[in-house]
N, C-alpha and C positions, 0 to 999 in steps of 0.2 A: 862334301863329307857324306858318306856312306855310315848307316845305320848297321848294327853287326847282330846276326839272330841267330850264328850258327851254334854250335855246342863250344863251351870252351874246358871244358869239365874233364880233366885226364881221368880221373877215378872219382868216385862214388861219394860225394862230399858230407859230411860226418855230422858238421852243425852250419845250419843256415838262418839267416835274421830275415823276417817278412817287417816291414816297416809300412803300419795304413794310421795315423798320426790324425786321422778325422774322427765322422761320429760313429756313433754304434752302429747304424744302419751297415755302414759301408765296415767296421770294422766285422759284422755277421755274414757278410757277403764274400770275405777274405777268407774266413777261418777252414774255407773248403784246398783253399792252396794248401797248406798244414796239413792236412789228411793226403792231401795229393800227391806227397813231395814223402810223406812218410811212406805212400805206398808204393810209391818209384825208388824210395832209398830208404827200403828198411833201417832201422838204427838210427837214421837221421835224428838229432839236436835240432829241435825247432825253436827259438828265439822271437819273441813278436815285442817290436815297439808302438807304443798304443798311447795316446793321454791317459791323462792321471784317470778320468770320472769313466773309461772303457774298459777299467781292470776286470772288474766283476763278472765284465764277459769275455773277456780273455781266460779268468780262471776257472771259468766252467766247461774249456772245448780240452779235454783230452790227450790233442795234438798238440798243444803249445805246451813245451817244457818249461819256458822260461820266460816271463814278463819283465821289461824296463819300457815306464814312463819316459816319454818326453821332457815333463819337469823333472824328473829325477838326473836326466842326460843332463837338460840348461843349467840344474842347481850344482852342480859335482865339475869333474874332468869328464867329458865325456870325449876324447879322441883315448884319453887313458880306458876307459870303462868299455867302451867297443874293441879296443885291442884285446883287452882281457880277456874277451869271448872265445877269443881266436878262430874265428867264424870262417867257414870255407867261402860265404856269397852273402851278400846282403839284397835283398829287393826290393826296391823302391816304389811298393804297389801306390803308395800316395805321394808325388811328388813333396819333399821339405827340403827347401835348401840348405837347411841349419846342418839335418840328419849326413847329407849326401857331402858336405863336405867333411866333417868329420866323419865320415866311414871312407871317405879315401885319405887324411890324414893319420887313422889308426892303419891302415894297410894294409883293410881287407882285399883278399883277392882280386873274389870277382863281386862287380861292385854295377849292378843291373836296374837299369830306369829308363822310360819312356825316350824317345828319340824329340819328343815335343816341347822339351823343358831344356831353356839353353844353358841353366848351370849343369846340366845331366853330361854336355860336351867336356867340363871341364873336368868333372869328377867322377863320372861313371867309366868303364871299360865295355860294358855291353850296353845297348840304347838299340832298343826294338820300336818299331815305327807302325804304330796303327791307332786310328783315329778314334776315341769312345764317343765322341757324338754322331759321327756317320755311322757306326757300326749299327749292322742290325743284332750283333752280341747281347745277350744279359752281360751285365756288369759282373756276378761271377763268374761267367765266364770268358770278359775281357779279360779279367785279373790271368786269368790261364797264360796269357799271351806274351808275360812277361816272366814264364821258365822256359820261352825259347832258346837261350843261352845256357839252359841244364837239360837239354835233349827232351825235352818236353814240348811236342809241338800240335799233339791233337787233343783241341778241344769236348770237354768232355758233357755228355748230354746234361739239363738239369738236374734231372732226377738223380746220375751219377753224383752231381756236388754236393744235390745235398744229402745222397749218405756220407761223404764224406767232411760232414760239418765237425763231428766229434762233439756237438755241443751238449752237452749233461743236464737233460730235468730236472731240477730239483725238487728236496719233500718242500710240501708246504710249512711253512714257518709258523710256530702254536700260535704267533700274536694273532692269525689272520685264519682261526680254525670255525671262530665263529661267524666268517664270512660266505660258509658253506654248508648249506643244509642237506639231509637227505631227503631227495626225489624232489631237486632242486638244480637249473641248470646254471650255472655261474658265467656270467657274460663278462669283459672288461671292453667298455669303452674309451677309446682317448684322442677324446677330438681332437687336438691341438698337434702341432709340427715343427714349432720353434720357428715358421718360416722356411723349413725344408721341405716342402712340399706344396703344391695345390689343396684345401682342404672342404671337406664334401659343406660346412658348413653348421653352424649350432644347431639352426633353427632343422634342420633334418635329422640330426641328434637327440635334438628333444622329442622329434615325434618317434622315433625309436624307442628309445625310454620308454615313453608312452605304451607303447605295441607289448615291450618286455614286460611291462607293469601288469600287463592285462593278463599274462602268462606265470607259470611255474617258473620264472629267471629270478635268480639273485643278480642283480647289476651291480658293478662296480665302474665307478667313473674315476678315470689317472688324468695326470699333468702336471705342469707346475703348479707350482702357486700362484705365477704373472695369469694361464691359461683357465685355471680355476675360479680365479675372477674374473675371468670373462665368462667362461659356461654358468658359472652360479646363476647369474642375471638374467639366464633362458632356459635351463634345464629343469625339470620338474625333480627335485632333490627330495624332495620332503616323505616321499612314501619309503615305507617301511622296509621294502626289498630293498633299495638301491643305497649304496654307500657312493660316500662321497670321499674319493682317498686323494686328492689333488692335495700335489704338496707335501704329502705327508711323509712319501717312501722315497729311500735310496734308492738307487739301481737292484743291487745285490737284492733288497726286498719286494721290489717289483718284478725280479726275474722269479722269484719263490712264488707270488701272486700266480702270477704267469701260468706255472706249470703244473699251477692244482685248478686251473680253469678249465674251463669247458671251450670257451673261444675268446677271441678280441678282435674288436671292429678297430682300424684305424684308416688315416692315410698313408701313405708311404713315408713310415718313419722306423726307429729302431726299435718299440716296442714289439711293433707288427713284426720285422725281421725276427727278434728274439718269438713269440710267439710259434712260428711257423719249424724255428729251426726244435723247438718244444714238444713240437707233434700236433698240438690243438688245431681247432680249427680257427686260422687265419682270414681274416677278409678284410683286403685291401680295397680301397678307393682311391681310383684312377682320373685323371686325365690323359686323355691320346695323342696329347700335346708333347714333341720332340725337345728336348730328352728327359723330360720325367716322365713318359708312358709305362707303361706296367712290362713291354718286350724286352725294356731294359732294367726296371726296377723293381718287378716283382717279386713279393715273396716265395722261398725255395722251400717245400716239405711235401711229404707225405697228403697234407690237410690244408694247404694253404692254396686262395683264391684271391683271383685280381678281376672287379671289377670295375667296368666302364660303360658309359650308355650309351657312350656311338664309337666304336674302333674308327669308324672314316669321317669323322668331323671333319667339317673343312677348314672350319675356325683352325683348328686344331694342327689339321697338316699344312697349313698355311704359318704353323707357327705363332698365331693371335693369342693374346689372353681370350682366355674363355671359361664360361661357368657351366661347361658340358658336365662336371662330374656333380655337380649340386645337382643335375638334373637324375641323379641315382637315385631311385624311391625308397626307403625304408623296410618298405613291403617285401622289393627285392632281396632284401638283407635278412628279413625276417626268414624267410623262403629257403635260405639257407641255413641259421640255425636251428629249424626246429625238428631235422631230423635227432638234433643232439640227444643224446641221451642222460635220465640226469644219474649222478650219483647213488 
């Protein structure tokens, strides 16, 4: 069986469904197809299927006309609710087996997913074949790889995706006005990853803190409330600049946070992604460990930075666990924001 990447598109397809059914990270890393597919097919209908708790950044990019959840597909008809679209292509940037049969049961056309996934034989008509772990690709621009079957076939530089994020600023939300002072720089920390990442570590957290405490920063520390209780126990919370917001915010109000700041430290998680696509300045913490290193999972913007303490670890390109990225100083970080400027 042959893999199929040619064009299958008679004419200029009117509305298309991006399907990335994970987390925000990767749904912020998507949202440059949308912009890329608009500007290859003015007028285009963008459609994005996303989980329920990824709407909020679904409805801030621009290029997305039209939001359906996952559990809105599982709770309803959804072979009925995908027909109704009447969508010219559907993309299966995140393989879901649930999604892929039921978009060839409603009878979308063309119906586009990885060659790697063996329900994608059963159900897909295009299946483009390329590997995201060997690739030396950013992940938004693997995601490219799969409008080879809509005559899209050159990848486009970072810089190019991420103007085409479409992703919308927001004002700052009044709850959160007293969070910013004038000739004050507003930092957001969020040490935590849920497990999606390598993380630089609390105890290097706190002494950051520390460094911003000494300075003109208003800090702000995010997370859940599982991650919260765990930072509480090592981060110096108690001074007067630094809030403690774990737990407390939505999405939708961490995104407003977000883009009345000044910057955010994290690891490679979807804060950081939102951040970066925000304009602020972004600073990721990396491992050079294959395939979470920053060549593939870095943050995309204007302001955003990845780094790492040793690109050639051996630990690293050997594929070992390793605590290369706790070996990132503070200092380093600090280095970077204190060009900011405050308010």
């Amino acid at each position: 069986m042959k893999s199929s990447t040619h064009c299958t598109v008679a004419k200029a397809p009117e509305h298309i469904v991006l399907s990335r059914t994970d987390s925000i990270g990767d749904v912020m890393l998507t949202l440059p197809l949308a912009g890329l597919l608009k500007q290859r097919f003015p007028g285009v209908r963008i459609t994005f299927i996303g989980r329920g708790y990824t709407r909020p950044v679904l409805e801030r990019c621009v290029h997305v006309d039209h939001v359906i959840t996952l559990e809105e597909l599982a709770a309803g008809d959804p072979v009925t609710m995908l027909r109704a679209l009447h969508a010219d292509a559907l993309v299966h940037v995140f393989p879901q087996g649930d999604v892929a049969r039921w978009a060839k049961s409603a009878g979308i056309p063309l119906r586009i997913g990885t060659s790697h996934r063996w329900w994608h034989w059963l159900t897909c008509n295009e299946r483009v074949a390329f590997s995201r772990r060997k690739s030396e690709l950013h992940e938004a621009q693997l995601n490219v790889k799969l409008l080879a079957p809509l005559g899209i076939h050159e990848v486009p530089s970072l810089e190019s995706l991420a103007s085409l994020s479409g992703f919308m600023r927001p004002a700052v939300d009044a709850q959160f006005r007293d969070w910013f002072h004038p000739g004050y720089r507003t930092v957001i920390l969020h040490p935590g990853s849920r497990g999606s990442a390598a993380e630089w570590g609390l105890d290097n957290f706190a002494e950051l803190t520390r460094l911003l405490n000494q300075r003109n920063y208003m800090t702000v520390v995010t997370g859940t409330e599982e991650e919260a209780r765990r930072y509480r126990e090592v981060l110096p919370l108690a001074h007067p600049l630094t809030i403690d917001a774990g737990g407390m915010l939505r999405l939708d109000e961490l995104i407003s946070l977000i883009g009345g700041s000044h910057a955010l430290v994290a690891a490679s998680t979807g804060p950081l992604h939102i951040a970066a696509a925000c304009g602020i300045r972004a600073v990721g913490l990396y491992s050079a460990r294959r395939p979470i290193h920053p060549g593939r999972w870095a943050p995309i913007g204007r302001d955003a930075h990845a780094l790492v303490v040793d690109p050639a670890c051996a630990d690293c390109a050997a594929g070992k666990k390793c605590d290369c990225i706790r070996r990132i100083t503070p200092q380093r970080i600090l280095a970077l924001l204190e060009p900011l400027r405050p308010h």
